[in-house]
Every structure is written in structure tokens, then in C-alpha cells.
VOTORDREN-22760 format. One record per residue (C-alpha): x, y, z; residue in one letter. Coordinates in pm, whole numbers, plus 50000, padded with zeros to 5 digits. Example, Ala and Ser with C-alpha at 12.3 -4.5 7.8 and 13.67 -1.06 7.14 Angstrom:
<atoms>
512304955050780A513674989450714S
</atoms>
This chain:
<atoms>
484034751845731X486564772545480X489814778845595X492254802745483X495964793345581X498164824645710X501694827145649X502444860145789X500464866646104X501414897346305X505844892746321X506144929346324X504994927446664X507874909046775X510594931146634X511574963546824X513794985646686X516914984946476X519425005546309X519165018445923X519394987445675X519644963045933X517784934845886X516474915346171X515664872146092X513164864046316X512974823246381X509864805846433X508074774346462X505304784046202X505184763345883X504094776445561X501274770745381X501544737945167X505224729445370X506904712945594X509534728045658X510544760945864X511004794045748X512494825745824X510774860545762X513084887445660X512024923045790X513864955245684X513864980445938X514525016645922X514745038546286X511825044046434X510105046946778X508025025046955X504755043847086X501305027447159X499105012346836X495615029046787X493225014047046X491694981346899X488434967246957X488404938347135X487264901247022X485954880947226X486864841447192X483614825947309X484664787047372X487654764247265X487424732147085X489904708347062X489564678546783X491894650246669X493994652346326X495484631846118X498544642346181X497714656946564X495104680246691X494074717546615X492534740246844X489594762046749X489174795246896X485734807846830X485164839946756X482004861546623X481874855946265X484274873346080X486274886246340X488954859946299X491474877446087X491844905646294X493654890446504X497604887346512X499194863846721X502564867846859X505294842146875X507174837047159X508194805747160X511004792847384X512564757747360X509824730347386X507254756847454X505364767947165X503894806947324X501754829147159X500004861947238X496854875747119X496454910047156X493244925947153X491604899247281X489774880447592X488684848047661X485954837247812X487024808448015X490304795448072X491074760047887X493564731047982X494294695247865X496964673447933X498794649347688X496124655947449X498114635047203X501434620747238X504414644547204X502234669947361X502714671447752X499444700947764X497684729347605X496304759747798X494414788647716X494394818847925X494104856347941X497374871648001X495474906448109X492334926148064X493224924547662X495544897947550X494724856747561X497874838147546X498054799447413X500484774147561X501664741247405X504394725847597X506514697147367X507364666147562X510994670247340X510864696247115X507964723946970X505494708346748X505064720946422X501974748246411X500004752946098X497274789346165X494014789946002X491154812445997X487644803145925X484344816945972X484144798946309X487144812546472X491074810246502X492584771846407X495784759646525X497074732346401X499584710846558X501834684146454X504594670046716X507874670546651X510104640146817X512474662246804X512804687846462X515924683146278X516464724446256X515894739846644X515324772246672X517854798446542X518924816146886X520804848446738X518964865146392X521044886346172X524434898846231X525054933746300X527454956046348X527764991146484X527275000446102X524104983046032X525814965145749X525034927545718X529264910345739X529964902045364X526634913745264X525884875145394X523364865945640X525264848545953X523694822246098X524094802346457X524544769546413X521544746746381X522884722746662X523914746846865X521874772647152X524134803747237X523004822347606X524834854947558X525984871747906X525434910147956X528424913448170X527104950248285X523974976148262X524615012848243X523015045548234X523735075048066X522365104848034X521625123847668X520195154647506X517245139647473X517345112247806X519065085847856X520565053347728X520755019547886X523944999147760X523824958747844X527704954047745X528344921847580X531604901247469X532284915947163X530264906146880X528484890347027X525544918747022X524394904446679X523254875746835X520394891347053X516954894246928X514414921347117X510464908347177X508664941447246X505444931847507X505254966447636X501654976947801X500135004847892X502785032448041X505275002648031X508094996847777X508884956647831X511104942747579X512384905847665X515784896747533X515974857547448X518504835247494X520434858547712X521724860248125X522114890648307X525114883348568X523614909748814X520454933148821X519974965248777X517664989148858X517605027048857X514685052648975X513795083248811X516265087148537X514375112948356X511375135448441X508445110648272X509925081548377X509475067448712X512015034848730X514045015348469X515264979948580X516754947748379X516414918048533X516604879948454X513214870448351X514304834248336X517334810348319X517684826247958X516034853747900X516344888548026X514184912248050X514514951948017X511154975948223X510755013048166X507955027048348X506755058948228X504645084648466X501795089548224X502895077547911X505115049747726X508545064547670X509825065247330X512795041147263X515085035946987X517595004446996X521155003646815X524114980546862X527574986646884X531214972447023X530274978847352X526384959647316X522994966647314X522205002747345X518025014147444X518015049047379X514645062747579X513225097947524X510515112647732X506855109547563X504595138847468X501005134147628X498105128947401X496005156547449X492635137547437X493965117447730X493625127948104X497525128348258X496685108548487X494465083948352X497545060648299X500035071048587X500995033048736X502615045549023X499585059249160X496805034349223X495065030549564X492645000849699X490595029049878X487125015049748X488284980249745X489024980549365X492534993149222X492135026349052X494265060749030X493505083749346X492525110049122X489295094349018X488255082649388X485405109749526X487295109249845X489725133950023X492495111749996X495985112950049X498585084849928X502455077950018X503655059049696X507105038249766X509325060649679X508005088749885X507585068650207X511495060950110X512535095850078X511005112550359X512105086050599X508445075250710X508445048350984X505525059851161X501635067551173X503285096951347X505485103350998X502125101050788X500435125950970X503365149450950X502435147450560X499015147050551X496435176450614X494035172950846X495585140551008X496815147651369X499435126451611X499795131751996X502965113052052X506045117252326X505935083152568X504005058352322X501675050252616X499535079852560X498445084652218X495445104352058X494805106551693X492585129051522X491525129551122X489275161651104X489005163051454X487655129451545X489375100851659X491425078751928X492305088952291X492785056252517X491765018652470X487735019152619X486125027652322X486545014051976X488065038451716X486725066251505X489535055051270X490215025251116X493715008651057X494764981150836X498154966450753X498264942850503X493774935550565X494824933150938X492314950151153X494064974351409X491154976151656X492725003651881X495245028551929X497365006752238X497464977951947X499334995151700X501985022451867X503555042151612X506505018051632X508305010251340X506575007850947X509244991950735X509284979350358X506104991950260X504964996549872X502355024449959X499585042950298X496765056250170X494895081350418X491325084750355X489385110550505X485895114050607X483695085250709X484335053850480X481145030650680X479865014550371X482574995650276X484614994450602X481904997850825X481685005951222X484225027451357X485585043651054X483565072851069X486975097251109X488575078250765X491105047350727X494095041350694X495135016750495X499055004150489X500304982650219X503494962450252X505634953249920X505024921349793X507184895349757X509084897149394X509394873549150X513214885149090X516024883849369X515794914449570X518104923049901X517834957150091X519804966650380X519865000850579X521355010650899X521535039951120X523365062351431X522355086551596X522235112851876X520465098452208X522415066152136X519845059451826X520135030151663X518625017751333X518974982751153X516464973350880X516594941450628X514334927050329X514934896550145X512874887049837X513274863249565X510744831949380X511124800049536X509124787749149X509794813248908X506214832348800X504194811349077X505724810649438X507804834949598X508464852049948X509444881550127X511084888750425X511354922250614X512924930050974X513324964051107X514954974451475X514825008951600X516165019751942X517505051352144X517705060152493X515465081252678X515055123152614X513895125652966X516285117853257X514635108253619X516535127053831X515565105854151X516575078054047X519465091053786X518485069753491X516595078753156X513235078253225X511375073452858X513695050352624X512145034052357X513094997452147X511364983251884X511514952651697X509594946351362X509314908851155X507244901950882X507134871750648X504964870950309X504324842650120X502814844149779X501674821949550X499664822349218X498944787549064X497554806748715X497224844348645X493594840848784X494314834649135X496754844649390X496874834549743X499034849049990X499644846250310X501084873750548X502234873350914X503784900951130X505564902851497X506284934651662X507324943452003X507274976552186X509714978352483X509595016752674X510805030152995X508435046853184X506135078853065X507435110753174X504515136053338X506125168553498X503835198253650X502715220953355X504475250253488X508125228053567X510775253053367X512675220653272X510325199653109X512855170353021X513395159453427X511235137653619X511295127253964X509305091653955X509755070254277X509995037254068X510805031353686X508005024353501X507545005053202X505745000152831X505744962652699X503104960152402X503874925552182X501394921851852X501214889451633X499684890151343X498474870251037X496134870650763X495464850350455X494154865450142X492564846649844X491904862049498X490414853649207X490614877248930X488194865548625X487284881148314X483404884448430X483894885848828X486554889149086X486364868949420X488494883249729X488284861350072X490224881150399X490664862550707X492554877750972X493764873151311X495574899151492X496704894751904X497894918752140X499264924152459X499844953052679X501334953652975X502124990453164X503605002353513X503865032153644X504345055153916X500525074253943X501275100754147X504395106553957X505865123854229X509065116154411X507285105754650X505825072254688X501785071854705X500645052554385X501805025154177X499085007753892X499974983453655X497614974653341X497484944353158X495334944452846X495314913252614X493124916652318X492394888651947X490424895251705X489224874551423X488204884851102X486424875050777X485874893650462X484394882050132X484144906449848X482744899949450X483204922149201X482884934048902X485984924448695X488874953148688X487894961648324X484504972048427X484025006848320X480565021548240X478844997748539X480904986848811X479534965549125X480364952949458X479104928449715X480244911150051X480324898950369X482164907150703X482314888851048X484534899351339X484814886551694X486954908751896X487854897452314X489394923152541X490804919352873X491714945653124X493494938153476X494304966453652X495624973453979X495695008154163X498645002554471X497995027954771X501525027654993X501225033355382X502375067955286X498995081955098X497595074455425X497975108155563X496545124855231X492945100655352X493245068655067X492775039055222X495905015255207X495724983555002X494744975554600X492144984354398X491344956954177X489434956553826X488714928953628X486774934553271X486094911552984X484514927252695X483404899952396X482004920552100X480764906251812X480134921951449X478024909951172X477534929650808X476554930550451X477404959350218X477114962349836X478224992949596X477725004549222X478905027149012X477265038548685X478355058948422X475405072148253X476945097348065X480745104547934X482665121848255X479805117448479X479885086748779X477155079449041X477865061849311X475525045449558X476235020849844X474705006550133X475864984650469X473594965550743X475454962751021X474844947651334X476724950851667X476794932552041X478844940552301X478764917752627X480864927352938X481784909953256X483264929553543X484244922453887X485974950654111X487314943554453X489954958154740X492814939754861X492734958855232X496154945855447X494074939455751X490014926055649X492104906855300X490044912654927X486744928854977X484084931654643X483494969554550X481574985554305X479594970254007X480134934753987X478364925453658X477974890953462X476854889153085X476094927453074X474714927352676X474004956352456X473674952552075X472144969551782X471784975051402X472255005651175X471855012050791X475205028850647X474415046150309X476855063050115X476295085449781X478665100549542X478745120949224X481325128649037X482015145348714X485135148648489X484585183448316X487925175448128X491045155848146X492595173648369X489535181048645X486945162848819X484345176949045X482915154649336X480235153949607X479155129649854X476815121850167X477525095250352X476785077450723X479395063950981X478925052351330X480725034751653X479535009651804X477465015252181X479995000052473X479194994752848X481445015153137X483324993653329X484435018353560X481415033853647X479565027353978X475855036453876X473735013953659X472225044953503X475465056953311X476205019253230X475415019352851X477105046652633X474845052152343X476245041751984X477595070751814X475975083651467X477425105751181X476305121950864X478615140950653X478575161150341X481545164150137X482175185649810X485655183349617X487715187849310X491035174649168X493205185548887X496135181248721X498145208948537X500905215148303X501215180148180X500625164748498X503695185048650X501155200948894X498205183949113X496645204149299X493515187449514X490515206849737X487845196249968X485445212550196X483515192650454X480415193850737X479005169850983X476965165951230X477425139751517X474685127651737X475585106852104X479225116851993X481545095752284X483425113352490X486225101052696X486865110153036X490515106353187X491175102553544X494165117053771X496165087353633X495555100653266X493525072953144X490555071553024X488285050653272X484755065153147X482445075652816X479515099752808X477465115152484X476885145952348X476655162552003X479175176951758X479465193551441X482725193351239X483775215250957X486885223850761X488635227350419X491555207250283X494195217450003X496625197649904X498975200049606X502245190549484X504665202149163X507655189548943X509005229648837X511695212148657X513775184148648X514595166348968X512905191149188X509305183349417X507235206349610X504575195149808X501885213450024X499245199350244X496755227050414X493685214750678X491425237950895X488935222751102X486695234451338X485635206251601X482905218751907X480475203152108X476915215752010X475255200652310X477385183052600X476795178052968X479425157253196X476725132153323X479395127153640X480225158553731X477475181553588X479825200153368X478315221453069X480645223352769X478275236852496X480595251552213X483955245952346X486145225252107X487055189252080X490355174252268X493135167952028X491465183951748X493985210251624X492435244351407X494775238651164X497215213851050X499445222350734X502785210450558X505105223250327X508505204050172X510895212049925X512655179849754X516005175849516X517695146149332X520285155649083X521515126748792X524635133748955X523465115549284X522615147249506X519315142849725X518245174049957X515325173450094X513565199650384X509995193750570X508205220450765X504855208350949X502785229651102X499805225451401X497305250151511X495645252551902X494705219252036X493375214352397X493685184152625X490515188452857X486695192052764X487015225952977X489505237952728X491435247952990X494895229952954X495735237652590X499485238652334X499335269852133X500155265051742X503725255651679X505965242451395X508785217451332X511465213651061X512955184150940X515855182950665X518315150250470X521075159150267X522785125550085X524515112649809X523035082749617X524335059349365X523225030849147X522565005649443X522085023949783X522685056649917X523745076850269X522085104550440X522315130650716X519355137350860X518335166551165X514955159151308X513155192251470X515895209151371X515045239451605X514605219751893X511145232351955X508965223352285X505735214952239X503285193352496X501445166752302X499155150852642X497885167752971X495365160653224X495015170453604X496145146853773X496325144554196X498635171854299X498385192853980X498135198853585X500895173453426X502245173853082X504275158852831X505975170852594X507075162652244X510635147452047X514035167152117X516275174751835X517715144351652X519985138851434X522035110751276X523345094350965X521455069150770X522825042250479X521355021250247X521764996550036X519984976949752X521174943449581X
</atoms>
């Protein structure tokens, strides 16, 4: 085997950027050819920038071999013949740990061995990301020595331990000064004996001309002393600072238009470590020194015109099809909250999303009534399963009474998708998802504390801790949130607030990742829900905000959950296991006739678990031209419902019978599936997508009913029914095309299949309207999204149709539940425009526009007889749209104004009880600095009434109606 020994392999990489004729010495453990001894490489550097190196092919290292020497081992990475001495690795060596990087390379399978020969604790071989392999020798008391070969068979290393060297290190390079001028025309060097950990005493920011500058101020002269390793990827400047401590982070968002956050940290107990994340591009840098310390100068990049804006932009990628990508290649209507816009427009609600979102509707006043509606479809009551789909964190959210819009807190990003997403999330997602991702626990310290007042004795306290419990392989999060006010409605019978709300939020995240391959994390959640009673008033009551309830009723809905995730991430396959549990409990009283009279009490109590499991493989995330999916899903869902209907001696006269109507329901439902997806890229620009799910379904109820009369004691009633079982299968197919016609646009269609699940009634008293019918969907979707101007404008469009066959339909009761389901058919259509601008510097506008049109096509009431051919869906408003206007000056001015707007919606299938279009304004004006900020914020600032539920109920139509003005201040802080 010929070898060819390599004394200068790829140390430009290493250095950054200097001043004119400095000249940087770069120390390293590599010996020269024919020596024993270390060297130093002297490289003159004139300014320049740092910007991203032609794209290199990558080499594949095939196996690793690890043989004996003479004087201790080598290691052989084999490569395809020839290929060998295109690669330069990078030093970055620290202490007893010899490091290097290979760019532009990937390893086939990840290699370890301990104590391979004594003065060597272990060697490991791994791929650092989808194009570098890094190699890891740890010294048991120093760094060995390191001879590099290349041969025809591959990459040698050869190692020689050191026990330990008699020259360490040198910790400092050159000496500069603000001049560039070497002191003495000498080189200074740190003593051999000695290791110097510089402090940076301070970070700051300052704005330029051309951007900004980032000073880390130093004891003077002692600047000289720090080397720069550059290890920037992708639209990420990362430059780690040896051999230095940072005495307290920093980290500053949006300094310039380009670049999205800048943040120094400590990357270690001595090194620190300077991020710059650009928007599409890497930002140019330039680095000088001076008195003060180390100064990055950063200038915003100019976009390569052969690459789509987007392609790169970090701080948009969505899991929407399971695999991390940018939202603007996903042939979906999709919408996506990133961090800092749930942050700035206060979002701590589903309710808060839809406000933002086209096409997404939210019914909420009293959180025990709740309908939600993406394109007209969705969630009105706790009988039938969902016709959207929520996850936190992989947690199932099975219904809409399991997760109130309470309180979201600490989240990184909610992604809205619309249109029904069956094949890979299967039953009961034939509306859309949504899917809400917490933030992850960091590998840094990180402490965030806000707090709030406000009118209606509002009060807001919300907390997360972060921080590594082992640096770069355990850490944890921690996130509590408490949001509480008194009640906009005041019960005038009983003079007390009639419909205050508390909330309490926990969540705990644990994450660990043993290698860069896997990750395992575990996540668990508490919430609790604590109301007054729901406030109903007679549709034509001139004061809509009094009530005159006999007794005070009340909301109590707890929820516990966990779920543990498991990830592989390989360079040929990735390997995801979900399993979930998720428990809830809801229990509700209130006064029925809600009158001040008293006739009717009920109380509910619905406890609910479900169990989850989800395996997923993958193609890896480098796949491009052919990427795959396949898994498996199991869940097992159990829901209770005990209610109790009381009739007083008074509702006598009206003809009820005295006593309690009893119901007792157990529903066990059980889900099984298998689903797959490919994409292909058969030709540049154009992706076809093709997926398919077999899903099967059963659905067992047991019911007893009975009446508690004062005189004869409990009498049976109604249906009493053991083991009731209906169950089923369905295919859900799903096809997509999409092509990129250039950079900036891509065209989309799709056709795909959702469904929900057949149920049983429990409240029904006839056999023959005991099974509701599953519910079936096809829809056709055809799309486009852009970007404009250098990504400064996105503008995104989307028309839809579908047709719905044994669509379910909920029937409420004089309470205002829904106790009963019947089919019929539906068609849906609509458009959806969405776009959102950066005019200049600190400034955002962002648009959302949705029209849908939701009827029944064919629909009797089986009960009642009742034709409702063409009238339009409950909850299901014409239009939806949104417009906001955002500001954030350098100088620490934020502004920001929302205006949301709804169309007609209706409440009954008659169409008869309907809230004519309406809109609401929202506004925050605050002042922000380096590590927290405070706000004034006016919610419906124009204290508009609107009625988000209504139903006839005993005596006549009721209603209630939507938020008062609010209005508060809010602070924050960040450590």
C-alpha cells in the first residue's frame, strides 16, 4: 500500500478572519513528515469575508480499520480509490482530545473502541451531519502524537501516545494589536507550561453602515491571545473561540434584516462559542481586534441567484409530513407560527392561532362550549371523534373538551395544516392538524420569566428553566404558565361573576442523546381548567353580559400527559418510536334551564385515556431525488360519561316528572393502521407524491339509563345495551404533484381521502338510529407558493373542493349539548391567500384571506323529519380573513396592530339562529432591550359583541357571546 505523508492538510479551514498583516500561529498536534516534534504553521492573512466554499462532492468512507503499530495504532478510513486526498481534515483539538472534522464527507457506520492501546482511553468515528465525519481520540494524559497519510485505500491516521508531551498546546497564537503589527516585529508566545482561559467580561451590539458589530470586551491585551475556529454551516456563521469563558450570555434577535438571531454562549468550561443565523443566507463577517477585544463585524449577504430564497431559511421548517423540511416545499395549505411570532403576537391559545390563520375558525366565550372549524368542518361537543386532529408534543388530543383553549406557553413553533392529512395521520383528520411543538430543552443555561395585570382582575405568571445536566448529551426543560381573571358576566341573582376562568399549565422535558444518532426524550404535561359557570341569556336580552342562574355552575377539566419519543437518525435510515398517553377529566355543573328559576340542574362527568403507539422509518434527511416512509400506529382510547339531569319539585307544574335522569356510557374504541409514502423526483423541479393507509376501526359501547323517581326509587329507562360493537376498515390514499417552475415558485395539486370513524348513539332510544355510519371524504386541492423580492415577500394560494358522504351531524338538545349524530352529505369549497412582507427594515405585514362555502347536499333529521338540503354547515363561517401590521426599531420600539375578520356563521342546521360578519382589533406597543421587554396591550379594542354559541333551549333561543375589551401590561424577561 503507498503512502504519501501530508504536512499541510486543510489549516485554512480553521482560521477566520484577521486584520491586514496579521499573522495568525495556529497550534496543533500534527507532526511532520520525518519528525517528532511539533510545529507551528504560519498563515498571512489579508481582510476578507467568510461566505460558503463551492459545493463539494461528497466521499463516502466505506469501513474503518484499525491495526497495531510499532509505535501505536493507525486508523484507516477507506475511501473509493483515489478519493483520499480530497479530503481536508480539520483540527480541533482540545486538551487530551485529539478532534478532527472532515468535511465533505459521510460515513457509513459509526466506529468505537476502547483503550485500543495504552495511553489511549477510545477512538470513535462518527458523522457530525449529513456531510462532515468527525474522528475522536481521547488521551488518557495528554494528545497523542498524529502522523496523516493517504494511500490508495483510504485516509491513515497514525497515532503515537504521548505520556504526557513535553510542549502542550500553545493556547493564544500571535499577538496582535489594534494595528495588526506583530509587538517588536517578534512572535509572542504563551508559555509552554502554562494554559490561559481569557474572560469576555461583556458582549455588545452595535449597529453600522453596513450592520452590525458584536464586541466580546476583554482585559486589555489580552485579545491577542484568542484564536477563532470557523465551523459555520449552512445559513449559520459558528465560530468557536478556544480557551476562553463568557461570564454571562448573550443573545439578541433580529439585529439586521437577513439575520434572524445572534447569540454567544459558553460552549464548554473553555470555550465560547459565537451563532449568527442568517434568514436565507450566511452573513458575511469580518473579525478585527482592538483595546476594547474581539470585534465580528457582520454584513447582510446577497442571495445567489441560482438558489431558491427559501431553500435555506432555518427558521422555517415544519414536521407536517413527518420529515423536517421548509413549508414552502410541502404540497399542503399550510400555515406555521415560528417562535418568534407566537412571541410577538402574544399567542396562548388555539383560539390565538385561528385569529392568524385563514380558514381556521374558534367558537369560544365560557370554555365549556367550543366548536372549531378548518374549512368548515370540524368539532362541536365530545360524542363524536374529531374532524381535526391535535398534537402537542406527539400527544394525541382526541377531542375538543380534552384540550380547552387554556394556556400554550414556551412553544418553538404550530403548524396548521389544512385539508385532510389521513395518510399519514389517519382517522379523524379529515378537516387538517394541528400540530404544536414545544421548545426543547437547551444545551446552554436558559431562564425566562414574564408576568402580567390586567383589567377584569387578569393575572398572568409564566416561567421556563433550561440548562444540560451533561453538557452535549442530557439536558431538561421546565415551563409553567398561570393565567387567571374574573368573570365578564355578572349573575345578577346571585350577585357574583358568573364565567371566571383559571388556568394552570406544567410541563417537564427531558432530553437525552447518548451519540448524534439517537435522541430520546421524554415529555410530560399537567394542565388544569378551573371556570365558573357558562353564561346563556335569551337571544333578544339587551344586556348580554347579566345572567340570572339559580345556582353557580362550574368547569373543572384536569389533563395529564406524557409521551416518550425515540429517534434514530442514520446515514441510510431514520427510526422514530411515539408512545403516548394522554388522561382527562371533565367534570361540569350547571343550571339547565338557566333561568332564575329553579327547574334543572345536570352535572357531567367525562373521564377519558388514551394510549398511543407510533413507529415511523425513513428515508435518511439527506434523501433528495427518492424519499420513503413506512409505519405503524395503535391507539386504544376509553371514554366515560355520567350524567345526571335533576328535575326540582318546581318543573312539576310545567309536566317533567320529578326525580334524576341517569346515563351511564362506556365507549372502548380501538384503532389499528399501516401507512407508507414516497416521493420521487423524476425530473429537476418536478415531485410526485403517492401514499397510502389501511386503517381499521372498532368501537364497543355499554350503556345503562335509569330514573331516580322520589317515591317508586331508580327505575331502568331507555336502551340498556352491553358490548354494543361496530368496526370497520378503509383504504386512505393520498396523491401529490408538485412542480418548482423556478426558485422562487412552485405549483402543487393533490387528491387525497379522509374519514371518521362510525360511533354508536348513546342517547338514542330506537335501535334503528343506533349506529352512525363512518364518515368519508375526498378532496381535490390545487396551489402555488412564491417568494418575491429576495424573499422579502411570500405570498401563498390555494383553492379547494370536496365532497363528503354520511357526513356526521350533531344534534344539541335544550341543554346545548350534543346528545345525538345523524348522516347526510356535504360538499365544501373555498380559496385561501395568504401572504406576508418585510417593506423595509424592521417592519412586517401579514395577510391571511379564507372563503368557504360549507352546505348540506342531501340531509334529513332522522328524529324529527327535518329537510335541510342546501342550507350551510354550523360554525362554518363564509369568510375568515386577517390583516396585521408589525414594528421593531434597533432602538427597542415594538408596535404591533391585528385586525381579524369573520363572515356569517349559523348555530342550528335550520340556519335560523345565526352572528352576522364582524371584526376585532387587537394592538401592543413596548419597549424592548437586550434581555426582556414590557408591553401594553388592548384586546378587542372596540369592544365589539359578537355571539360565538346558540341553541333553543326550554323557554327560548339562548346565546353567548364573545371576550369584552381587555387590556393590561405585560413584562418579560430573559436570562
Amino acid at each position: 500500500m503507498k503512502r504519501q505523508k501530508l504536512s499541510n492538510w486543510g489549516w485554512d479551514k480553521v482560521a477566520l478572519i484577521a486584520c491586514t498583516s496579521i499573522t495568525i500561529a495556529l497550534t496543533g498536534q500534527i507532526v511532520r513528515a520525518g519528525t517528532s516534534e511539533q510545529h507551528l504553521m504560519q498563515i498571512p492573512l489579508t481582510p476578507f469575508v467568510i461566505g460558503e466554499s463551492e459545493e463539494s462532492q461528497i466521499i463516502p468512507i466505506t469501513s474503518i480499520q484499525l491495526n497495531s503499530t510499532e509505535t501505536g495504532i493507525e486508523i484507516i478510513l477507506q475511501t473509493p480509490v483515489g478519493s483520499a486526498q480530497k479530503l481536508q481534515p480539520i483540527n480541533l483539538s482540545q486538551k487530551n482530545n485529539f478532534i478532527v472534522n472532515i468535511p465533505n464527507a459521510q460515513l457509513a457506520k459509526p466506529f468505537r473502541q476502547e483503550n485500543p492501546v495504552a495511553g489511549i482511553e477510545e477512538v470513535t468515528l462518527s458523522n457530525l451531519d449529513a456531510k462532515t465525519v468527525r474522528l475522536t481520540v481521547v488521551g488518557e494524559t495528554a494528545a497523542p502524537q498524529v502522523e496523516l497519510f493517504d494511500s490508495n485505500e483510504g485516509l491513515i491516521f497514525s497515532f503515537t501516545p504521548l505520556n504526557p508531551p513535553a510542549l502542550p498546546p500553545l493556547q493564544g497564537g500571535s499577538r496582535r494589536g489594534v494595528t495588526g503589527e506583530e509587538e517588536g516585529g517578534q512572535e509572542a508566545q504563551t508559555s509552554p507550561t502554562q494554559t490561559l482561559v481569557v474572560t469576555i467580561e461583556t458582549v455588545k451590539i452595535n449597529p453600522t453602515q453596513t450592520g452590525f458589530e458584536v464586541i466580546l470586551s476583554t482585559i486589555k491585551g489580552q485579545v491577542q491571545q484568542l484564536q477563532v475556529v470557523n465551523i459555520s454551516q449552512g445559513n449559520n456563521f459558528i465560530a468557536d473561540i478556544p480557551n476562553a469563558q463568557l461570564q454571562k450570555p448573550f443573545r439578541q434577535e433580529n439585529p439586521i434584516a437577513g439575520v434572524n438571531e445572534v447569540a454567544v454562549t459558553n460552549k464548554d468550561e473553555n470555550t465560547v462559542r459565537i451563532t449568527a443565523i442568517g434568514e436565507t443566507e450566511l452573513p458575511s463577517v469580518e473579525l478585527f481586534d482592538s483595546d476594547e477585544g474581539l470585534i465580528f463585524g457582520f454584513t447582510e449577504a446577497e442571495e445567489s441567484a441560482q438558489t431558491p430564497p427559501t431553500e435555506n431559511n432555518i427558521e422555517l421548517v415544519v414536521t407536517a409530513e413527518k420529515t423536517p423540511e421548509n413549508p414552502q416545499n410541502v404540497p399542503i395549505s399550510l400555515s406555521t407560527l415560528s417562535r418568534q411570532q407566537i412571541e410577538d403576537a402574544d399567542v396562548n391559545s388555539v383560539r390565538d392561532v385561528a385569529a392568524l390563520t385563514p380558514n381556521f375558525f374558534t367558537s369560544l366565550g365560557d370554555r365549556s362550549f367550543n366548536s372549531q372549524t378548518i374549512r368548515g368542518l370540524g368539532n362541536s361537543n365530545y360524542l363524536s371523534r374529531d374532524a381535526i386532529s391535535v398534537y402537542i408534543d406527539d400527544v394525541p388530543y382526541e377531542n375538543i373538551h380534552q384540550f380547552l383553549p387554556g394556556e400554550l406557553f414556551d412553544l418553538e413553533r404550530v403548524e396548521v395544516l389544512r385539508g385532510p392529512q389521513g395518510t399519514l395521520y389517519g382517522r379523524s383528520s379529515q378537516a387538517g392538524v394541528i400540530n404544536i411543538i414545544s421548545r426543547p430543552p437547551s444545551n446552554t443555561f436558559e431562564f425566562d420569566i414574564g408576568a402580567g395585570y390586567g383589567n377584569y382582575n387578569q393575572r398572568q405568571a409564566q416561567l421556563s428553566l433550561s440548562d444540560a445536566i451533561v453538557k452535549d448529551q442530557l439536558a431538561y426543560r421546565l415551563a409553567f404558565a398561570y393565567n387567571a381573571r374574573d368573570g365578564f358576566t355578572r349573575n345578577t341573582l346571585l350577585d357574583e361573576d358568573a364565567n371566571e376562568q383559571s388556568s394552570l399549565y406544567g410541563r417537564a422535558n427531558l432530553l437525552w442523546t447518548p451519540d448524534p444518532e439517537w435522541s430520546i426524550s421524554f415529555n410530560t404535561n399537567v394542565t388544569s381548567n378551573q371556570d365558573g359557570d357558562n353564561t346563556f341569556v335569551p337571544i333578544t336580552q339587551s344586556e348580554p353580559f347579566e345572567s340570572q342562574s339559580n345556582i353557580p355552575g362550574s368547569l373543572d377539566v384536569t389533563t395529564n400527559a406524557q409521551s416518550l419519543r425515540i429517534a434514530y437518525e442514520g446515514s441510510a435510515v431514520n427510526i422514530t418510536s411515539i408512545t403516548a398517553r394522554n388522561d382527562t377529566n371533565l367534570n361540569y355543573t350547571q343550571d339547565t334551564d338557566y333561568t332564575a328559576d329553579d327547574l334543572l340542574r345536570s352535572t357531567s362527568r367525562i373521564p377519558s385515556t388514551i394510549w398511543t403507539q407510533e413507529i415511523r422509518i425513513q428515508s435518511p434527511n439527506k434523501a433528495e431525488q427518492f424519499r420513503w416512509l413506512v409505519g405503524g400506529y395503535y391507539q386504544s382510547r376509553s371514554l366515560d360519561l355520567d350524567l345526571s339531569t335533576e328535575y326540582t319539585p318546581q318543573v312539576a307544574a310545567l309536566g317533567f316528572p320529578v326525580g334524576t335522569d341517569r346515563t351511564d356510557a362506556r365507549f372502548d374504541q380501538d384503532t389499528y393502521a399501516v401507512f407508507g409514502q414516497v416521493d420521487v423526483e423524476p425530473l429537476d423541479g418536478l415531485i410526485l407524491t403517492a401514499g397510502l393507509r389501511y386503517e381499521t376501526f372498532r368501537d364497543e359501547l355499554n350503556l345503562s339509563n335509569s330514573f331516580e323517581d322520589p317515591v317508586l326509587g331508580e327505575v331502568s329507562t331507555g336502551l340498556n345495551i352491553e358490548d354494543s360493537v361496530t368496526d370497520g376498515d378503509i383504504l386512505l390514499p393520498r396523491f401529490a404533484v408538485q412542480y418548482r417552475i423556478s426558485p422562487a415558485v412552485m405549483f402543487y395539486g393533490s387528491v387525497a381521502r379522509g374519514y371518521k370513524p362510525g360511533t354508536q348513539n348513546f342517547a338514542t332510544d330506537d335501535l334503528a338510529t343506533l349506529v352512525v355510519r363512518p364518515e368519508n371524504l375526498w378532496s381535490y386541492e390545487l396551489g402555488v407558493k412564491s417568494n418575491w423580492l429576495d424573499n422579502r415577500l411570500t405570498a401563498n394560494f390555494a383553492i379547494f373542493w370536496s365532497n363528503v358522504d354520511d357526513y356526521q351531524v350533531l344534534l344539541t338538545d335544550p341543554t346545548g349539548f350534543a346528545n345525538l349524530i345523524a348522516n347526510g352529505s356535504v360538499e365544501t369549497s373555498g380559496v385561501e391567500f395568504e401572504l406576508s412582507a418585510k417593506p423595509i427594515e424592521g417592519l412586517d405585514v401579514f395577510a391571511g384571506f379564507g372563503y368557504t362555502d360549507a352546505r348540506f347536499t342531501q340531509y334529513t333529521n332522522p328524529f324529527t323529519g327535518e329537510d335541510f338540503n342546501g342550507n350551510k354547515l354550523t360554525y362554518a363561517p363564509e369568510f375568515t380573513y386577517n390583516l396585521g401590521v408589525q414594528y421593531r426599531s434597533r432602538g427597542g420600539f415594538f408596535g404591533r396592530v391585528d385586525l381579524q375578520g369573520i363572515g356569517t356563521y349559523f348555530f342550528d342546521d335550520a340556519n335560523r339562529l345565526k352572528q352576522d360578519p364582524f371584526a376585532l382589533v387587537n394592538a401592543r406597543i413596548g419597549y424592548e432591550w437586550d434581555s426582556g421587554g414590557i408591553y401594553f396591550y388592548v384586546n378587542n379594542l372596540f369592544e365589539t359583541e359578537y355571539i360565538t354559541t346558540a341553541f333553543t333551549g326550554f323557554f327560548s333561543d339562548l346565546a353567548s357571546y364573545g371576550d369584552r375589551r381587555t387590556f393590561g401590561l405585560q413584562v418579560r424577561l430573559n436570562f
